[in-house]
C-alpha positions, 0 to 999 in steps of 0.5 A, a space after each residue: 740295051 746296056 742304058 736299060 741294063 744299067 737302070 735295072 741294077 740302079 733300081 735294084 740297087 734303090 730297091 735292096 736298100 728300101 728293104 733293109 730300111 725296112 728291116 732296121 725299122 721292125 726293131 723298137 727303140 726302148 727308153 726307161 729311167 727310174 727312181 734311183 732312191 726308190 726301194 722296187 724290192 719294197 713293193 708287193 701290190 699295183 693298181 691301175 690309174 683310172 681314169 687310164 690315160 689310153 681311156 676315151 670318152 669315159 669308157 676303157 679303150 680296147 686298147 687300155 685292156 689290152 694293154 692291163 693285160 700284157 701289164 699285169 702279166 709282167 707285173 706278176 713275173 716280178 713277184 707283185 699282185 694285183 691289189 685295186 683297193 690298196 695298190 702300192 704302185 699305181 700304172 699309168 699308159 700314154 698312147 700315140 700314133 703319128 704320120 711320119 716321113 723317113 728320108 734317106 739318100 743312098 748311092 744310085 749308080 747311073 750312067 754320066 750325063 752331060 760331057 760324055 752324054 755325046 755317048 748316046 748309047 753307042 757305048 757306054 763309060 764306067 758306072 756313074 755314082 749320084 745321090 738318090 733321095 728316097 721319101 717312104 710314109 709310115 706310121 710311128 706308134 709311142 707308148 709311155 708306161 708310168 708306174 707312179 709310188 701311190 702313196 708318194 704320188 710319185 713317178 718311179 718308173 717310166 718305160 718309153 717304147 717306140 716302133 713303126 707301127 704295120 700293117 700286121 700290128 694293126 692286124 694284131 693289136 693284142 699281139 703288138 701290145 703284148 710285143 712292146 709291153 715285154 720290151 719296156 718291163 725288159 729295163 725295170 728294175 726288177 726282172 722277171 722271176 717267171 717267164 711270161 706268155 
């Protein structure tokens, strides 16, 4: 009863680590760097490449709409409009989902084995501590926003996100895309003027 005990609390153990893994991962890592000679404040149009780098086939993904959207709404936060004949900066997207494993070693508390396995349950020494390995699976979803000078042919500004991708996410594409669109423009270098839905 005391061995049974002491596996529970080891699994429980093994199980509350599991869950704050699982709440570190929620939060996107977000890159960007920029064009330091560029003049951001100089811009008043943008355009969207096409083809767009998320488009497949010839068509424009779901995704690539989505995607236009959640782009332009911060786009126009910062004072610029949407001008496809004559744009000043062009926007770009690369998107990519990859099968991951995360390994994690914890602390697992069992009972001691070998010289004092003689114990076989009729008692029971001080909790023993060894490492436990833990593999999970997840998916990890990268997406690259470019935003190029159109007349330079020049990149100025890149925004980088990177998040494990959910159930949920998949669920709520619109909402997902719009969530991590929001994170990259958060490091552009011109902030929002308004705030955006």
């Amino acid at each position: 009863m005391q061995t049974d005990r002491k596996r529970f609390l080891g699994l429980l153990a093994a199980a509350a680590a599991l869950l704050a893994l699982a709440g570190c991962a929620t939060a996107p890592e977000v890159r960007a760097d920029y064009d330091r000679t560029a003049d951001f404040a100089s811009y008043q149009t943008f355009g969207f490449a096409s083809p767009l780098g998320t488009d497949r086939g010839g068509y424009q993904s779901v995704v690539s709409q989505h995607l236009k959207a959640s782009t332009q709404r911060e786009m126009e936060a910062r004072g610029m409009r949407l001008d496809p004949a004559a744009p000043q900066l062009l926007i770009n997207f690369n998107a990519t989902l990859n099968d991951k494993l995360r390994v994690s070693t914890m602390p697992y508390m069992g009972m001691g084995v070998g010289y004092y396995g003689y114990r076989g349950g009729l008692y029971s020494a001080w909790p023993m501590y060894a490492d436990q390995t833990i593999v999970t699976q997840y998916r990890e979803g990268t997406l690259n926003i470019d935003v190029v000078d159109a007349a330079r042919k020049q990149l100025v500004w890149e925004g980088v996100v990177i998040n494990s991708v959910t159930q949920e996410m998949l669920d709520n594409v619109p909402a997902a895309v719009d969530a991590a669109v929001k994170a990259a423009f958060a490091r552009y270098p011109i902030p929002a003027r308004t705030a955006t839905k």
